[in-house]
C-alpha positions in Angstrom: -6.6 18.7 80.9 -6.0 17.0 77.9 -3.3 16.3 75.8 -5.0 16.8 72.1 -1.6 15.9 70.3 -1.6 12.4 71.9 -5.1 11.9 71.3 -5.1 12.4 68.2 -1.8 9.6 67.4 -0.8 8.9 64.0 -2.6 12.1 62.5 -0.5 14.6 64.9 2.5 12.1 65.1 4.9 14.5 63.1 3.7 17.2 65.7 4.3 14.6 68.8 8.0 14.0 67.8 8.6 17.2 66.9 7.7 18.2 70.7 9.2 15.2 71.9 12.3 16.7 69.9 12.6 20.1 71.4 11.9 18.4 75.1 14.7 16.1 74.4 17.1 18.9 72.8 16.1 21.6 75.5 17.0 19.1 78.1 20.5 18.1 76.6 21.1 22.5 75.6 20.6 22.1 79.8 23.2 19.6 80.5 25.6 21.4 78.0 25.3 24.7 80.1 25.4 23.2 83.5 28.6 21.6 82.5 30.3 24.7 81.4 30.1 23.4 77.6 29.5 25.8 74.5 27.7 23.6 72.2 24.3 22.7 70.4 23.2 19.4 70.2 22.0 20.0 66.5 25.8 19.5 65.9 26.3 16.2 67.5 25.9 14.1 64.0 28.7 16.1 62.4 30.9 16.7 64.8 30.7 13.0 66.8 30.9 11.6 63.3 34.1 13.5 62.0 36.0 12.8 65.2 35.2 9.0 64.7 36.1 9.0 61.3 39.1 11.5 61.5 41.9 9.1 59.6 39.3 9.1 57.0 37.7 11.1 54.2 34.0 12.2 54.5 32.6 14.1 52.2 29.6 16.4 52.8 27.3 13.8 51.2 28.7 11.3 53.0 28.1 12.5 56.3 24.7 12.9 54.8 23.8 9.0 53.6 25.3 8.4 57.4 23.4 10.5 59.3 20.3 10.6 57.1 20.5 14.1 57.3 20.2 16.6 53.7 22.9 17.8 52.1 21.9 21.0 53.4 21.3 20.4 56.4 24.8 18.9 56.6 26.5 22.2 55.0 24.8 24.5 56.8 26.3 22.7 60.0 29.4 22.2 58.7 29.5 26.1 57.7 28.9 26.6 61.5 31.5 24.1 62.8 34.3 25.5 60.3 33.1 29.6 61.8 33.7 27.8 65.1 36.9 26.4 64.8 35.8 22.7 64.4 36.3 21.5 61.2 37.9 22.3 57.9 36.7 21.9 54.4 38.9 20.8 51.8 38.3 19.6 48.1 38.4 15.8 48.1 41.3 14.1 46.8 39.1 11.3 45.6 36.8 14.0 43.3 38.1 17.3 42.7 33.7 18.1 42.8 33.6 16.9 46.3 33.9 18.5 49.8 35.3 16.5 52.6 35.3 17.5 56.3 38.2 16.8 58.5 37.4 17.8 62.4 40.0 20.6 64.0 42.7 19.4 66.6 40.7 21.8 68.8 37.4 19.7 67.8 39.1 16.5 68.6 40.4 17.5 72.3 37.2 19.1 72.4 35.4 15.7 72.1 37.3 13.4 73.8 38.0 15.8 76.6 34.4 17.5 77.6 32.1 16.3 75.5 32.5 12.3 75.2 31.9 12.4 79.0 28.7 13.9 78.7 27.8 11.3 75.6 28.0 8.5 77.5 26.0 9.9 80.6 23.4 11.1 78.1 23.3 7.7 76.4 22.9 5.9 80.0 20.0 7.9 81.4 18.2 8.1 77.9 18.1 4.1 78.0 17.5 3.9 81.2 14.0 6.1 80.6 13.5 4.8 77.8 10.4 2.5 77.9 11.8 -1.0 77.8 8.4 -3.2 76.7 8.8 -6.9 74.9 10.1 -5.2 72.0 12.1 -2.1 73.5 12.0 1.2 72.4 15.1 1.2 70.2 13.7 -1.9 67.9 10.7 -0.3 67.5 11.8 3.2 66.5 13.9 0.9 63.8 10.9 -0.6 62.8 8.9 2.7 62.8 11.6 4.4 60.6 12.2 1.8 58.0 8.6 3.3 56.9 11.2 5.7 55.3 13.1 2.7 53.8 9.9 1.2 51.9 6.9 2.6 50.1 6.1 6.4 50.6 4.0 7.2 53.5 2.5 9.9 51.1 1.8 7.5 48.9 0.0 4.4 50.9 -2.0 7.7 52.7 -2.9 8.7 48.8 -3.8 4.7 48.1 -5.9 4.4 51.3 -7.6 7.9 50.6 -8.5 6.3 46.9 -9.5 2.9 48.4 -11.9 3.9 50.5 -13.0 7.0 48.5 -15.4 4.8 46.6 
């Protein structure tokens, strides 16, 4: 049988990463519970970047512009992380409008006890099944998201529609 998705390439490729996504995420939800570990990889921006940055401020749209992540997104895991016992919100020093995150004692053990060892294994294996061509599969997802960075997608789709529409 076929695999339509990957036929069709850049038409379904918002539906190709999405699967490739939940493959990846199912996989790593796996690891997690064969290690013992209560947590959801959704929460590995937040959490891995609040322990990193735990002598410093972050503020909710911080951890956004770092992860490239919304502002909601960001709050709603935070929200979670706080109703777990991972992180506290305070109002920021710096602006009294602002929320900053500061992981938990309990998040920081947390990470550099279980989790960190599981980081580093998952970073190994993912690179080493990652296709490694000329380029390299990291370059070239770099390359594939500065599309972001540049003109609109929407829009160069809308230009080419236009173009060719006469």
């Amino acid at each position: 049988m076929s695999d339509w998705i990957s036929e069709m390439e850049g038409l379904a490729l918002g539906s190709r990463m999405r699967r490739f996504s939940d493959y990846l995420s199912a996989e790593i939800k796996a690891v997690y519970k064969a290690q013992g570990i209560d947590f959801n990889p959704r929460h590995f921006p937040v959490v891995s970047l609040i322990c990193a940055h735990s002598a410093n401020l972050l503020s909710i749209r911080e951890l956004a512009e770092e992860t490239g992540l919304t502002h909601s997104s960001i709050s709603q895991t935070v929200s979670k992380l706080e109703s777990l016992g991972l992180c506290i919100r305070e109002t920021d020093p710096r602006d009294e409008r602002a929320i900053i995150v500061r992981p938990t004692e309990q998040a920081l053990t947390f990470v550099e006890q279980e989790l960190k060892p599981v980081w580093q294994a998952i970073k190994i294996v993912t690179n080493q099944c990652l296709p490694n061509q000329t380029k390299g599969f990291w370059p070239s997802l770099e390359g594939a998201e500065e599309v972001m960075h540049g003109e609109p997608l929407s829009r160069q789709i809308l230009k080419h529609l236009k173009q060719n529409k006469s």
